[in-house]
TIMARMAR-399409 format. One record per atom (N, C-alpha, C): residue in three letters; atom name; y, z, x. Coordinates in Angstrom, 1 decimal, padded with zeros to 4 digits. Atoms other than C-alpha are relative to their C-alpha. Example, Ala and Ser with C-alpha at 12.3 -4.5 7.8 and 13.67 -1.06 7.14 Angstrom:
// residues 2
+------+------+--------+--------+--------+
! type ! atom !     py !     pz !     px !
+------+------+--------+--------+--------+
!  ala !    N ! -001.2 !  000.0 !  000.9 !
!  ala !   CA ! -004.5 !  007.8 !  012.3 !
!  ala !    C !  001.2 !  000.0 !  000.9 !
!  ser !    N ! -001.1 !  000.0 ! -000.9 !
!  ser !   CA ! -001.1 !  007.1 !  013.7 !
!  ser !    C !  001.1 !  000.8 ! -000.8 !
+------+------+--------+--------+--------+
***
This chain:
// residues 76
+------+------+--------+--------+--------+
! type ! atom !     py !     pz !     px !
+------+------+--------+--------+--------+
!  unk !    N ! -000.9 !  000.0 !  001.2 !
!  unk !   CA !  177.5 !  155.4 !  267.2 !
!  unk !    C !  001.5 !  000.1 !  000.4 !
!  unk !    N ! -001.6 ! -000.1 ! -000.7 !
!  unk !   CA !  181.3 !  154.6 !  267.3 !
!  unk !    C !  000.6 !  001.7 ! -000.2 !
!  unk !    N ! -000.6 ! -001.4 !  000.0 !
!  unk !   CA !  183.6 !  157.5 !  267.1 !
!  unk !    C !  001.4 ! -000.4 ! -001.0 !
!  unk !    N ! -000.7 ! -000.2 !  001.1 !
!  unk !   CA !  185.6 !  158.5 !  264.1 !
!  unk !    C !  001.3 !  000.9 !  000.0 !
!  unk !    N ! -000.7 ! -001.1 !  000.0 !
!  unk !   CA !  188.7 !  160.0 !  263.6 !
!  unk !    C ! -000.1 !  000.8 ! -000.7 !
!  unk !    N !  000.7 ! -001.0 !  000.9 !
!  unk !   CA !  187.2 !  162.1 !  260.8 !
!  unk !    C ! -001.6 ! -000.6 ! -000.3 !
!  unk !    N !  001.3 !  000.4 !  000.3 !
!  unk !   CA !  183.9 !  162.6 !  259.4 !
!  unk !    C ! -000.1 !  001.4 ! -001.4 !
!  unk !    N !  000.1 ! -000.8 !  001.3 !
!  unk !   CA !  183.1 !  163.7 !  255.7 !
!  unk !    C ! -001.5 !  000.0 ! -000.5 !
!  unk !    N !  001.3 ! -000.5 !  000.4 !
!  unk !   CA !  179.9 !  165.4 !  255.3 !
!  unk !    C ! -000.3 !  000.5 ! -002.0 !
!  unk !    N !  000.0 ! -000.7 !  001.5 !
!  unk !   CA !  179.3 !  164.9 !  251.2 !
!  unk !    C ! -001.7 ! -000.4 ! -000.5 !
!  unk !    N !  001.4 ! -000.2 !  000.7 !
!  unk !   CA !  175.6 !  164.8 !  250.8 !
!  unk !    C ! -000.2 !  001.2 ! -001.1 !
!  unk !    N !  000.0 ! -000.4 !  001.4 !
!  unk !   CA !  174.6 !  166.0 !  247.4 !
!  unk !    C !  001.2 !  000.0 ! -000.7 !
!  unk !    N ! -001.3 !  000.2 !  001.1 !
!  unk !   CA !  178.0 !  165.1 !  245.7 !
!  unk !    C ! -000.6 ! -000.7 ! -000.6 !
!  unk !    N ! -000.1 !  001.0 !  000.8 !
!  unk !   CA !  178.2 !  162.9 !  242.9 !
!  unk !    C !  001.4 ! -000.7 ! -000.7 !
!  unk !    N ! -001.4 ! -000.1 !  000.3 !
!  unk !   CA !  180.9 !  161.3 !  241.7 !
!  unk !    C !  000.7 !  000.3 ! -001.4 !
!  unk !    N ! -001.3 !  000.6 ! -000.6 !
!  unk !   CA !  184.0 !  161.5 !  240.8 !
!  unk !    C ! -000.3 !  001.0 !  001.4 !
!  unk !    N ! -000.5 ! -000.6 ! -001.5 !
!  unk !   CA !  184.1 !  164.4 !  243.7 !
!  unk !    C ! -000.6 ! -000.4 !  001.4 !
!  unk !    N !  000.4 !  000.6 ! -001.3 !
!  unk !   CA !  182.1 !  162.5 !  246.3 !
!  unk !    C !  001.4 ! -000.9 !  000.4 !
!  unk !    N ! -001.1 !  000.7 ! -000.2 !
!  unk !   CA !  185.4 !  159.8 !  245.9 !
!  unk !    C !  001.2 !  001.3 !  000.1 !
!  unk !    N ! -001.0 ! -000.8 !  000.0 !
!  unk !   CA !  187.8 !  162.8 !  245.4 !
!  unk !    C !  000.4 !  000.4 !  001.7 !
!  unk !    N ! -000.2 ! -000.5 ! -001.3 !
!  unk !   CA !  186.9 !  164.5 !  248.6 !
!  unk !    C !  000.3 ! -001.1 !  001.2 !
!  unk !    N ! -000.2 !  001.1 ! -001.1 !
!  unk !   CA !  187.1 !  160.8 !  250.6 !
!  unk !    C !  001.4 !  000.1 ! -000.2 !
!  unk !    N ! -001.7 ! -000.2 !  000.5 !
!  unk !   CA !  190.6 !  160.6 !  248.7 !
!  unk !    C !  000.8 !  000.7 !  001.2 !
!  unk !    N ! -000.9 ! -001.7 ! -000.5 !
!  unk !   CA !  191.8 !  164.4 !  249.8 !
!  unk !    C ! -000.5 ! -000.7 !  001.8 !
!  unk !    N !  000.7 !  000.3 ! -001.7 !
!  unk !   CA !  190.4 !  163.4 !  253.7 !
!  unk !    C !  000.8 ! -001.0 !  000.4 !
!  unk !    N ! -000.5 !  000.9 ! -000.3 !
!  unk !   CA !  191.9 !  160.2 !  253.7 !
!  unk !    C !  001.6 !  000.0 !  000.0 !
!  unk !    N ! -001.5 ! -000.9 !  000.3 !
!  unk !   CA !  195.3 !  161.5 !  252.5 !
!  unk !    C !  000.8 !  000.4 !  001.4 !
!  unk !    N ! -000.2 ! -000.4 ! -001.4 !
!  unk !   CA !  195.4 !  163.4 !  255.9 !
!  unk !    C ! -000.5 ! -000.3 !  000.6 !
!  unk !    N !  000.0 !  000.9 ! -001.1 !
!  unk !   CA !  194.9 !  160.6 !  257.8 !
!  unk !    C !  001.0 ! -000.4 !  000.6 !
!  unk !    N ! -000.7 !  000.7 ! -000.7 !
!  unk !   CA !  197.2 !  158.3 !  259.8 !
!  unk !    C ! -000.6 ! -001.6 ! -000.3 !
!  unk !    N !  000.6 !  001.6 !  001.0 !
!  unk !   CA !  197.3 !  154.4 !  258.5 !
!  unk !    C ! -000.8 ! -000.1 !  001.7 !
!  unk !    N !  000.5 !  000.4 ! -000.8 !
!  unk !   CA !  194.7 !  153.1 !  260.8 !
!  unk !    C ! -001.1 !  000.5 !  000.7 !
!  unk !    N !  001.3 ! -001.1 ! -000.5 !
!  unk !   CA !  192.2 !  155.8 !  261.4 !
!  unk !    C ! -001.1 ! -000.4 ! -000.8 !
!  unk !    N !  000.7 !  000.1 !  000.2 !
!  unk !   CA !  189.0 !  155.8 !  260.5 !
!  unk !    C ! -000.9 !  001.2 ! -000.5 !
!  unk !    N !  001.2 ! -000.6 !  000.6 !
!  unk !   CA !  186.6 !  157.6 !  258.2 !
!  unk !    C ! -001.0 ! -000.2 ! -000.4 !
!  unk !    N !  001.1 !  000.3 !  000.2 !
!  unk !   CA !  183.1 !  158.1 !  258.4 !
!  unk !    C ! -000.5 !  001.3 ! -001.3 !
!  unk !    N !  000.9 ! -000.3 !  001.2 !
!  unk !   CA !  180.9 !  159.2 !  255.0 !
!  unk !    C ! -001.2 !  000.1 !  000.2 !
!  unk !    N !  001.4 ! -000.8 !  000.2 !
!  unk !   CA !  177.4 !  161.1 !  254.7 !
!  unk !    C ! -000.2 ! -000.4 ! -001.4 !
!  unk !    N !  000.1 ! -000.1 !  001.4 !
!  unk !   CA !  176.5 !  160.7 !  251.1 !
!  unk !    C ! -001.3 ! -000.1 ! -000.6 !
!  unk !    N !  001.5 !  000.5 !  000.1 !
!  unk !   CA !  173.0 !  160.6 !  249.2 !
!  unk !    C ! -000.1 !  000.0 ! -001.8 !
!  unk !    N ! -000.3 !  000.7 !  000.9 !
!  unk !   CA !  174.1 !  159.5 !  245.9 !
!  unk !    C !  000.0 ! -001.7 ! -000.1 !
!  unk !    N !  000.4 !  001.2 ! -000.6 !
!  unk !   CA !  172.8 !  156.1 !  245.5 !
!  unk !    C !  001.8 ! -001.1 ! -001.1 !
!  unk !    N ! -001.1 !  000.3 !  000.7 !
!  unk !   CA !  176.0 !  155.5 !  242.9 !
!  unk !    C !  001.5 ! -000.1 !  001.2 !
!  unk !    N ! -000.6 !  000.1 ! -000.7 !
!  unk !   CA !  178.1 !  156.0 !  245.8 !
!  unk !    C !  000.6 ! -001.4 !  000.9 !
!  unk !    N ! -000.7 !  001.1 ! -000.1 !
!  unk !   CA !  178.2 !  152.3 !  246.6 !
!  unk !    C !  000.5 ! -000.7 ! -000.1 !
!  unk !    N ! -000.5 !  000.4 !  001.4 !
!  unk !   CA !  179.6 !  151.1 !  243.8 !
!  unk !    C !  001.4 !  000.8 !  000.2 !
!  unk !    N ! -001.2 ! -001.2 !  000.2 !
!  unk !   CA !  182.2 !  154.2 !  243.9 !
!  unk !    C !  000.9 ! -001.0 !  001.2 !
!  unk !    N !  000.0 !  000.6 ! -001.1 !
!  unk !   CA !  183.0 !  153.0 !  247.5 !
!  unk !    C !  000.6 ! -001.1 ! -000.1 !
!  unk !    N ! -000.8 !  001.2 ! -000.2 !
!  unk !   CA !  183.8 !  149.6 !  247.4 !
!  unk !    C !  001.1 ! -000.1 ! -001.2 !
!  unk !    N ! -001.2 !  000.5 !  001.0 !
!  unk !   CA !  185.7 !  149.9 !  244.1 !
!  unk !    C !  001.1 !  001.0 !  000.5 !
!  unk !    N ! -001.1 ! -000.9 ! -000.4 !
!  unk !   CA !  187.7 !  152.9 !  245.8 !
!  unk !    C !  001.0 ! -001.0 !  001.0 !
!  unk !    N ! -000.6 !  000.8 ! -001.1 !
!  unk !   CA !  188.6 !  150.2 !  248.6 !
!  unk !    C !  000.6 ! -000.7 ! -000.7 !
!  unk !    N ! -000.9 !  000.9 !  001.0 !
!  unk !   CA !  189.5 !  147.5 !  246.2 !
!  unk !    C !  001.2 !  000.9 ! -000.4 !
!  unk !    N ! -000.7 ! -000.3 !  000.5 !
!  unk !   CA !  191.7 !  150.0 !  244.3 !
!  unk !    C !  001.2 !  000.6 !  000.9 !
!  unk !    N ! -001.0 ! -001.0 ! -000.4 !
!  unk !   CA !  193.6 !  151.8 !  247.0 !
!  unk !    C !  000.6 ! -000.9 !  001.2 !
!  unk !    N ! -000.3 !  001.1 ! -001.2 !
!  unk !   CA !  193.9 !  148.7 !  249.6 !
!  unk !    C ! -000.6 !  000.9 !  001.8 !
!  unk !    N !  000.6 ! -000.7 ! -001.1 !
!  unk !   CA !  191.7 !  151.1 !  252.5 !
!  unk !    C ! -001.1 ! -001.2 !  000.0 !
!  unk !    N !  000.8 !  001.1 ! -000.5 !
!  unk !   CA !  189.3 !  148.5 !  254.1 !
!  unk !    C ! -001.5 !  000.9 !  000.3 !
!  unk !    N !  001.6 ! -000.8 ! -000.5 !
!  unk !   CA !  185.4 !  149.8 !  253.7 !
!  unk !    C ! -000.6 ! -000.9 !  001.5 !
!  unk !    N !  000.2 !  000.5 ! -000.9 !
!  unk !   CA !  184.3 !  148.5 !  257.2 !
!  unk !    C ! -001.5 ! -000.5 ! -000.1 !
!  unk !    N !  001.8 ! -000.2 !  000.1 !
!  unk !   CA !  180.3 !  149.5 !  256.8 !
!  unk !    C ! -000.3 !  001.0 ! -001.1 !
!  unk !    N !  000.7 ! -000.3 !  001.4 !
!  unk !   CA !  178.2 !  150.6 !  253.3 !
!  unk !    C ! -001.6 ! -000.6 !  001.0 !
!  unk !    N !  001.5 !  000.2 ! -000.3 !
!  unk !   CA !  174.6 !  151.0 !  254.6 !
!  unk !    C ! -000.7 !  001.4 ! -000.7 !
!  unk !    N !  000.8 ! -000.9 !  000.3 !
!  unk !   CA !  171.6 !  152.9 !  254.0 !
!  unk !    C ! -001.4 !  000.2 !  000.5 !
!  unk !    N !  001.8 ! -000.5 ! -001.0 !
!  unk !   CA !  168.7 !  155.0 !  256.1 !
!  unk !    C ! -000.3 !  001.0 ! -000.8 !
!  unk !    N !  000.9 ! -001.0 ! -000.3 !
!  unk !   CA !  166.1 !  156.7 !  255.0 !
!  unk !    C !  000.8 !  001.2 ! -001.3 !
!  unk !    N ! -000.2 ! -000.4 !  000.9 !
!  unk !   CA !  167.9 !  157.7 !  251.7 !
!  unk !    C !  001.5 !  000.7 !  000.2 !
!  unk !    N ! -001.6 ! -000.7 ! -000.6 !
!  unk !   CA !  171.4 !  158.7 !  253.3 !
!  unk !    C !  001.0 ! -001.0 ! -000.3 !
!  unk !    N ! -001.3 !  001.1 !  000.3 !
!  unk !   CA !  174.5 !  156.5 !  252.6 !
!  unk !    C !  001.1 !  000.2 !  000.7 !
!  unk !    N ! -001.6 ! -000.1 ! -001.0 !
!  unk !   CA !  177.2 !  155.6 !  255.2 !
!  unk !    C !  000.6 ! -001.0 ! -000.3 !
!  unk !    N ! -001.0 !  001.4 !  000.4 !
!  unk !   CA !  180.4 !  153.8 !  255.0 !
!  unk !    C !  000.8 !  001.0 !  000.8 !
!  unk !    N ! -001.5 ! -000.1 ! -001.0 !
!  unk !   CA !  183.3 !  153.8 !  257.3 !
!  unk !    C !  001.0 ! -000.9 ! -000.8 !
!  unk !    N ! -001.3 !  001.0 !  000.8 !
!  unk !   CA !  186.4 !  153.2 !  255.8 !
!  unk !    C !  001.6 !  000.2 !  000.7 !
!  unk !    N ! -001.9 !  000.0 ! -001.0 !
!  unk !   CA !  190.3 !  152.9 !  257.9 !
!  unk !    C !  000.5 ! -000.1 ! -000.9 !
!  unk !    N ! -001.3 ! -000.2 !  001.3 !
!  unk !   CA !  192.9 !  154.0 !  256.1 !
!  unk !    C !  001.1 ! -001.7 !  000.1 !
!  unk !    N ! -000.9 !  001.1 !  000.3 !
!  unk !   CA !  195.3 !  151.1 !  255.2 !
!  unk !    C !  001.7 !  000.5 !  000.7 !
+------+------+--------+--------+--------+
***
């Protein structure tokens, strides 16, 4: 697995605070870093790509094992 400059452990959120907490995380980043997501909200995908659309942050990877939900997203 690559290596992240953060990693946000939000299994059992839903949203809005599953996108909140990527937000607040992403915030205290650096443009160009990278954040990896836990999540197990299946709505989370949807949340996800429209947070990327809206904020210009590039979702890299949206996948799903075994009922878990990942997405890497680099701050812009």
């Amino acid at each position: 697995m690559a290596a992240y400059d953060q990693e946000l452990d939000a299994k059992g959120l839903t949203c809005p605070l599953l996108v909140l907490r990527a937000k607040k995380s992403i915030a205290q980043m650096a443009s160009g870093q990278v954040l990896h997501i836990e999540a197990t909200d299946p709505g989370a995908v949807k949340d996800f790509e429209a947070f990327a659309r809206q904020t210009g942050h590039e979702l890299q990877e949206s996948r799903e094992e075994s009922g878990t939900f990942y997405f890497v997203i680099q701050k812009a």
